[in-house]
Backbone as JSON, one array per atom type, in Angstrom:
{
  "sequence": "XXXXXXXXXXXXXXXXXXXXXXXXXXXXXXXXXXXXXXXXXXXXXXXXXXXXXXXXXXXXXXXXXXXXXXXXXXXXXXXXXXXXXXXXXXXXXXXXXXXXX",
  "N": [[0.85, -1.19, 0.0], [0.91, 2.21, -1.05], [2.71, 5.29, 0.51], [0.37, 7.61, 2.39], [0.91, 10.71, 0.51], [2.1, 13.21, 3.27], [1.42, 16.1, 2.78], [-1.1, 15.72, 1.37], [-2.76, 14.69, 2.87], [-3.15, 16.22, 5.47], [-4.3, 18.5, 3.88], [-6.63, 17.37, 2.6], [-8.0, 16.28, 4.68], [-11.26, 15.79, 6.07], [-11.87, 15.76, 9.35], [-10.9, 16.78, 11.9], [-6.82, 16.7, 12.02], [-4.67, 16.29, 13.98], [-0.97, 16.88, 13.7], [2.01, 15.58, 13.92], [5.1, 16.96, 14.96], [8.29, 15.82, 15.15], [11.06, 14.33, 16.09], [13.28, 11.13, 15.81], [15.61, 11.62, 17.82], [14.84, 13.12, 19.9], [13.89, 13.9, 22.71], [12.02, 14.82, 24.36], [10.29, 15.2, 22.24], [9.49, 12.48, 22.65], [8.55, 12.15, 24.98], [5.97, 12.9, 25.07], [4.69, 11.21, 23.6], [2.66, 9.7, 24.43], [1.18, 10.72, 25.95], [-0.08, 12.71, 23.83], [-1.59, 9.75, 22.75], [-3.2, 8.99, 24.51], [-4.87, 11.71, 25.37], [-6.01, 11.88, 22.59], [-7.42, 8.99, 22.39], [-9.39, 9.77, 24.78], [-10.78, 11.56, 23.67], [-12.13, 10.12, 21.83], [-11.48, 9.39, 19.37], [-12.05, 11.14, 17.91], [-10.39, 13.05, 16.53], [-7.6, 12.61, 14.52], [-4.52, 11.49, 14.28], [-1.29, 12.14, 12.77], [2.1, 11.79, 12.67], [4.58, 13.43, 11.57], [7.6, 13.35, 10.72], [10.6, 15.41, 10.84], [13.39, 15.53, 10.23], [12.67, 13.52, 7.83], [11.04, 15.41, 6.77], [11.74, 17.92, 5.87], [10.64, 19.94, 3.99], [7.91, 20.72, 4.37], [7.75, 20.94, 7.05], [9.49, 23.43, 7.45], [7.31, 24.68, 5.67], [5.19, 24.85, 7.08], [6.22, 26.55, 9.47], [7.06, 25.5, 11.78], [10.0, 25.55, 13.72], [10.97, 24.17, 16.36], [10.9, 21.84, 17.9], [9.31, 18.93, 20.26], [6.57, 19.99, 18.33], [3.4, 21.01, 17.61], [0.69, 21.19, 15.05], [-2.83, 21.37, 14.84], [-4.88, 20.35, 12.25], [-7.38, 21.02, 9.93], [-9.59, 20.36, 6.4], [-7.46, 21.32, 5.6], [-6.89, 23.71, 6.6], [-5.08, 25.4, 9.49], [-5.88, 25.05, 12.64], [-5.29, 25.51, 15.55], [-1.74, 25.8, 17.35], [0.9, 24.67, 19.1], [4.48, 24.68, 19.88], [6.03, 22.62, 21.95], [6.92, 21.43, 24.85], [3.57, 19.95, 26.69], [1.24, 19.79, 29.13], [-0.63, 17.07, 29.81], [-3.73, 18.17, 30.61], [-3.6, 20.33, 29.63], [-3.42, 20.3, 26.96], [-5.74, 18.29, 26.68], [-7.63, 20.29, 26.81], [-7.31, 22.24, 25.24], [-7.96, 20.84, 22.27], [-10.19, 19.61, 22.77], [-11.9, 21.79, 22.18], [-12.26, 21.48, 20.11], [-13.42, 19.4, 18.76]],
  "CA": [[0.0, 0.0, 0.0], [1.62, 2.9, -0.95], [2.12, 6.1, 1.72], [-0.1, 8.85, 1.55], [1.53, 11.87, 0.96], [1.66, 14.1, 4.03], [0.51, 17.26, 2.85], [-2.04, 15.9, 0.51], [-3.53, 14.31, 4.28], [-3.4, 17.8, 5.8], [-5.25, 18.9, 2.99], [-7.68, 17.36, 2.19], [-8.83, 15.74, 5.76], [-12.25, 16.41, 6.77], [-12.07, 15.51, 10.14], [-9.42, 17.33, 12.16], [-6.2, 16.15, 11.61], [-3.05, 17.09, 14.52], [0.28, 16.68, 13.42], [2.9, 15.68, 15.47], [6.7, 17.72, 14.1], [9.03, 15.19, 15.41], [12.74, 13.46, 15.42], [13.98, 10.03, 16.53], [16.56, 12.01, 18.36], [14.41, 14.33, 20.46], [13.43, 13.35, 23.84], [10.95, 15.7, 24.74], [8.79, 14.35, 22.12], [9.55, 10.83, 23.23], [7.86, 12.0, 26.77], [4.83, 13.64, 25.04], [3.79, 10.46, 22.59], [1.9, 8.71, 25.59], [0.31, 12.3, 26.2], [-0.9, 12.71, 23.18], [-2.25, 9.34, 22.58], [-3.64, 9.2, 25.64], [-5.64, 12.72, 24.74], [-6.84, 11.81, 21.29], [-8.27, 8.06, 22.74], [-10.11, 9.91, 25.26], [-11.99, 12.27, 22.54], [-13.3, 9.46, 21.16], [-10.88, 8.99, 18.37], [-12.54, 11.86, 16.52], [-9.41, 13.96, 16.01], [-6.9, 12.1, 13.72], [-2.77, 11.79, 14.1], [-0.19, 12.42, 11.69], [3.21, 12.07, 12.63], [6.0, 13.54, 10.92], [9.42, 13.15, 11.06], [11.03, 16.65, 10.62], [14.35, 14.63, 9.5], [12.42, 13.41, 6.68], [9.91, 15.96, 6.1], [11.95, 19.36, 6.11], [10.14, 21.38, 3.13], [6.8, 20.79, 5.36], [8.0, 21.46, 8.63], [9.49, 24.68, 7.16], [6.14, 25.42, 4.97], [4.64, 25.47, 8.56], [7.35, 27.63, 10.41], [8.45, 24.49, 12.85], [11.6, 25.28, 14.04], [11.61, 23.51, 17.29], [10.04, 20.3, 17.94], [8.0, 18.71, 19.73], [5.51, 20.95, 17.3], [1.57, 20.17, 17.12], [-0.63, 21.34, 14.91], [-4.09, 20.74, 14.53], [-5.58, 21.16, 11.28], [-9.21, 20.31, 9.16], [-9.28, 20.72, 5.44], [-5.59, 22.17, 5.36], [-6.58, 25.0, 7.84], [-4.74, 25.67, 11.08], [-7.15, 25.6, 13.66], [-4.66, 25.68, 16.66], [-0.61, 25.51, 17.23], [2.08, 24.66, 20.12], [5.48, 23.87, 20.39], [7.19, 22.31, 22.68], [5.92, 19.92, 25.94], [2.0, 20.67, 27.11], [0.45, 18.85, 29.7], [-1.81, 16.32, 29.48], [-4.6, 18.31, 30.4], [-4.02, 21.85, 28.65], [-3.73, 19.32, 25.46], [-7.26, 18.14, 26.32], [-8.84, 21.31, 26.98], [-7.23, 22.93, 23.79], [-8.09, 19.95, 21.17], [-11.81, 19.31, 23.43], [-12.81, 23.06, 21.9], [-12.41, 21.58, 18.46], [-14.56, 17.94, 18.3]],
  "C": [[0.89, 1.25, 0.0], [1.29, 4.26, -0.01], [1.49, 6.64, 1.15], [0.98, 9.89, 1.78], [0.82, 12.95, 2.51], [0.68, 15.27, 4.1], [-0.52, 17.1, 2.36], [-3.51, 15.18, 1.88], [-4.08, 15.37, 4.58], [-4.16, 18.24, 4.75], [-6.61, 18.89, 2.97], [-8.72, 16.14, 3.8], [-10.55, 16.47, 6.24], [-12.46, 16.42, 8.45], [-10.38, 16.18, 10.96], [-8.26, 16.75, 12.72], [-4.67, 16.9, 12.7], [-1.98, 16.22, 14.02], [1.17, 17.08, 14.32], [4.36, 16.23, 14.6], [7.45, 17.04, 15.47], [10.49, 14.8, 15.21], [12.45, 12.11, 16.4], [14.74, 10.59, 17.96], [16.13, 12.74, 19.38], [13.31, 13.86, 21.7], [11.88, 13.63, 24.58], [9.5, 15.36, 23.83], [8.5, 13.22, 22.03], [8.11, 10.72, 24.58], [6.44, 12.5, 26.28], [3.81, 12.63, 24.19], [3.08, 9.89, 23.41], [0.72, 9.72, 25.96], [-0.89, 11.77, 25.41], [-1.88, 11.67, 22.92], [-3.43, 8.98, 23.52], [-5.19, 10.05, 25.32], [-6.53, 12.02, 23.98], [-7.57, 10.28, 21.86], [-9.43, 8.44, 23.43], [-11.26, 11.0, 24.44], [-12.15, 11.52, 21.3], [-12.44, 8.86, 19.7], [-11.5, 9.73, 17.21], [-11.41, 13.16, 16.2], [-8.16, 12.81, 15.57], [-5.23, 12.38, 14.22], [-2.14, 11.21, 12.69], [0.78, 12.65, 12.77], [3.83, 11.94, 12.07], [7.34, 13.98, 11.49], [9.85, 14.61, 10.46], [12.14, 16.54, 9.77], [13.84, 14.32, 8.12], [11.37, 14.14, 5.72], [10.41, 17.47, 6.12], [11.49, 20.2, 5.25], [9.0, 21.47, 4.08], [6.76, 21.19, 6.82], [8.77, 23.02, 8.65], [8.59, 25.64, 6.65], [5.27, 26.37, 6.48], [5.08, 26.22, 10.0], [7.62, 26.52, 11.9], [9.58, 24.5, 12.74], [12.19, 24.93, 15.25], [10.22, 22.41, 17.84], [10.16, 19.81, 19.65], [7.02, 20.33, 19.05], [4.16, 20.04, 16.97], [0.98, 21.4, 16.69], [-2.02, 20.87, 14.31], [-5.24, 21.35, 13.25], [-6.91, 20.74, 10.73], [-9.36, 20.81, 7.91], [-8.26, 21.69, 4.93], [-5.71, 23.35, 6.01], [-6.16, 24.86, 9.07], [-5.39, 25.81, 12.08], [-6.21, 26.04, 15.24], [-2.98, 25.09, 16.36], [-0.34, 25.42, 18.6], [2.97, 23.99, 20.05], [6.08, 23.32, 21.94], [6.1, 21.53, 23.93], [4.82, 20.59, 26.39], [2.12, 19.62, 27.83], [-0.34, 18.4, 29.32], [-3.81, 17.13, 29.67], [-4.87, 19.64, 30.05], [-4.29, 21.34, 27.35], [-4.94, 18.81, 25.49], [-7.85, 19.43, 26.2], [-8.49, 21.97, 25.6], [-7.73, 21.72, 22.95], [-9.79, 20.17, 21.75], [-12.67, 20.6, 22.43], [-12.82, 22.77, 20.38], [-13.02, 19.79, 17.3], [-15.92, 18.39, 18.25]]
}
């Protein structure tokens, strides 16, 4: 099955779609992937993940001005609905995503 392209996800998702701006190498969003999934299980599984690798996705992670990772944002037919870098708690990450199911 071949991938989908990233941006053509972000795009054209109807259902809103956060993206995780990631590395292998980067600890901080090692400590936040348990977070997030965490989050998105408890709203029901109606907000979508994308993670990208920054390593392998640098025109996209520059299109979207990530220049320090962890980087989430949360988008719905290729619009930005909300941004944050860097570590959130578990429950400012619900209450921001909650205002957008």
């Amino acid at each position: 099955m071949p991938k989908k392209n990233p941006k053509e996800t972000i795009s054209k998702s109807q259902e809103p779609i956060l993206v995780d701006f990631y590395a292998d190498w980067c600890g901080p969003c090692q400590t936040m992937n348990p977070i997030i999934e965490d989050v998105l299980e408890e709203l029901g599984g109606s907000i979508k993940l994308l993670k990208l690798n920054v390593d392998k996705n640098p025109q996209l992670s520059q299109q979207f001005g990530v220049r320090s990772i962890p980087h989430y944002i949360l988008f719905k037919k290729g619009k930005i609905l909300w941004r944050k870098g860097g570590i959130i708690t578990k429950r400012d990450l619900e209450k921001a995503l909650k205002g957008f199911v």
